[in-house]
Phi, psi and omega in degrees: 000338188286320156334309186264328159309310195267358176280325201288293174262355153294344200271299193293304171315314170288328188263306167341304165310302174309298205303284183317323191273332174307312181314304191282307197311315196275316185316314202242003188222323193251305180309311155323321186258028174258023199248340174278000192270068176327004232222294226243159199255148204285347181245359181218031191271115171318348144308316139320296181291303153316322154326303203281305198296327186305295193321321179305308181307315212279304192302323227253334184286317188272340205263316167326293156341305191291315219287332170297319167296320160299316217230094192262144188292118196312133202264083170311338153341283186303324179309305169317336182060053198278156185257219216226158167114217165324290203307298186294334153327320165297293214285317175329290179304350189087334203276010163225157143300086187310317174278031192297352172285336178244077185323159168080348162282149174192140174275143197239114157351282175270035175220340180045062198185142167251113181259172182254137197047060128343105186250260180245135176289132179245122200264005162278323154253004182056032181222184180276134147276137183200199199300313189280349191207055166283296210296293191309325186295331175289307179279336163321310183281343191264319172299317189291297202306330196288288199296356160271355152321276147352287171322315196277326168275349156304298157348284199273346155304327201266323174306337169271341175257334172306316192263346174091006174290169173243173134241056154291346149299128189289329169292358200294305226286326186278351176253013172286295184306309170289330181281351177260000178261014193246335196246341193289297198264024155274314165102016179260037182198129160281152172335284191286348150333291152336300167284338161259003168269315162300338154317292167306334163311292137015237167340299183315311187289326199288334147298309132035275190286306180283335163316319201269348155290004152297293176315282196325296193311320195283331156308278179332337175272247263277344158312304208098034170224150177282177167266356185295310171313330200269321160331294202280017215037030203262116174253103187276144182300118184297144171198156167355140164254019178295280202303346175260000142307284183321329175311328215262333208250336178056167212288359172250076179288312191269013155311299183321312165336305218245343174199147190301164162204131181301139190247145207327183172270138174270170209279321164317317161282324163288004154297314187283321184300345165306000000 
C-alpha cells in the first residue's frame, strides 16, 4: 500500500514534468526554428499553424485533466450509511461490496471512497475513474496522445534539419537512438540534441500508450462494462449501444470534441434527484 501511495504521487509529478518540458521545447525550440523556413509567408507560415494546433491540443489534454481531478467520483459510503468494525473489514478485503444494492460500486482502497461504475484508480492523475468524470478522462488520453504526436513530428523535423538526416528510412527512426548515444560519448552530438532525441522516444511511448488506452476504454463503453467489472467477472445487462455512449458522453458529446466540459452527472445521482 505504501508503494501504490507513493506511485499516487509520484506518476501526477512525473506527467506534469513532461507536459513543461514538452511546453518549453515547442514554444522556444522546435517553433522558433520553423520561422527561418524563408519559402512561406508570415500569416500561413508552418510556425503559426503549429503553434496554434499544439496550444489547441495542449489546452484541451490539461484542461480534461484538471476537470478528471475535480470532479472526483462521489463517495457513496456516506449515502449508505455504512458502519464500522466488521462490516468494514468485508468490503476492505473486497470480499463483500458495501454497496451490493448498487451494481456496479467499489471501494478504492487509496481513495477511501465508494464509487459507482467504478473503472480504474489512474495513479497519473491520483484519482479514481468512475461515472462522473469517464468522459473527461477519455479525452484527456486522446488529447495527450495527438499532442505527443504533434511532438514527434516537431521533433523529428527540427532533428532533421539540425543534424542534416532524412527519416525517408523506415529504419532512420529505429537506429536513431543507438548511433546517437554513440556520437553523444563521442563528443560529435550535443547534449541538447541528445535530449530531443530522447524525447521522441518519449513522446512516442506516452502516445502509444494512451491511444491504446482510449481505444480499449472506448470498447468498454460500447459494451456497457467497466474495466472493473471485466476484471471481476461481473455479467452486465445488455443495451443499445446508442445508449452507453449518451451515458458516459451525454447528448453534447461534441462539445466535448472541441473543448473541456464537465462531463454528465451519474445515474446514481440522477436516481437520488427522483
Amino acid at each position: 500500500m505504501l508503494v501504490l501511495r507513493l506511485l499516487n504521487v509520484v506518476a501526477p509529478a512525473y506527467f506534469l514534468c513532461i507536459s513543461l518540458v514538452t511546453f518549453v521545447l515547442q514554444i522556444f525550440v522546435f517553433i522558433p526554428s520553423m520561422f527561418r523556413d524563408p519559402s512561406t509567408t508570415s500569416l500561413f507560415s508552418p510556425a503559426l499553424l503549429h503553434g496554434a494546433l499544439f496550444l489547441f491540443l495542449s489546452a484541451n489534454a490539461l484542461g480534461n485533466y484538471v476537470l478528471v481531478i475535480q470532479n472526483s467520483p462521489e463517495d457513496l459510503g456516506k449515502d449508505l450509511n455504512l458502519g464500522k468494525g466488521a462490516e468494514v473489514a468485508d468490503w476492505l478485503d473486497g470480499s463483500r461490496s458495501p454497496g451490493s444494492a448498487l451494481p456496479g460500486t467499489h471501494f478504492c482502497r487509496l481513495c477511501a471512497r465508494v464509487t459507482q461504475r467504478h473503472d480504474h484508480h489512474c495513479f497519473f492523475t491520483g484519482n479514481c475513474i468512475g461515472s462522473r468524470n469517464m468522459r473527461n478522462f477519455i479525452m484527456f488520453c486522446l488529447y495527450t496522445s495527438l499532442a505527443c504526436l504533434d511532438s514527434l513530428v516537431a521533433g523529428m523535423a527540427y532533428i532533421s534539419a539540425t543534424l542534416s538526416m532524412s527519416f525517408a528510412d523506415p529504419l532512420a527512426f529505429l537506429t536513431l537512438l543507438p548511433h546517437s548515444i554513440s556520437q553523444f560519448f563521442s563528443g560529435a552530438l550535443l547534449s541538447s540534441e541528445m535530449f530531443v532525441i530522447l524525447m521522441l522516444y518519449l513522446w512516442l511511448g506516452i502516445g502509444l500508450a494512451c491511444a491504446g488506452f482510449c481505444c480499449h476504454q472506448m470498447l468498454l463503453i460500447l459494451r456497457g462494462q467497466t474495466r472493473y467489472q471485466v476484471r471481476k467477472g461481473v455479467v452486465v445487462r445488455a443495451r443499445p449501444w446508442r445508449e452507453n455512449l449518451q451515458e458516459v458522453f451525454g447528448k453534447k458529446w461534441l462539445l466535448g470534441l472541441f473543448m473541456p466540459v464537465q462531463s454528465v452527472g451519474s445515474s446514481y445521482r440522477r436516481q437520488k434527484e427522483k
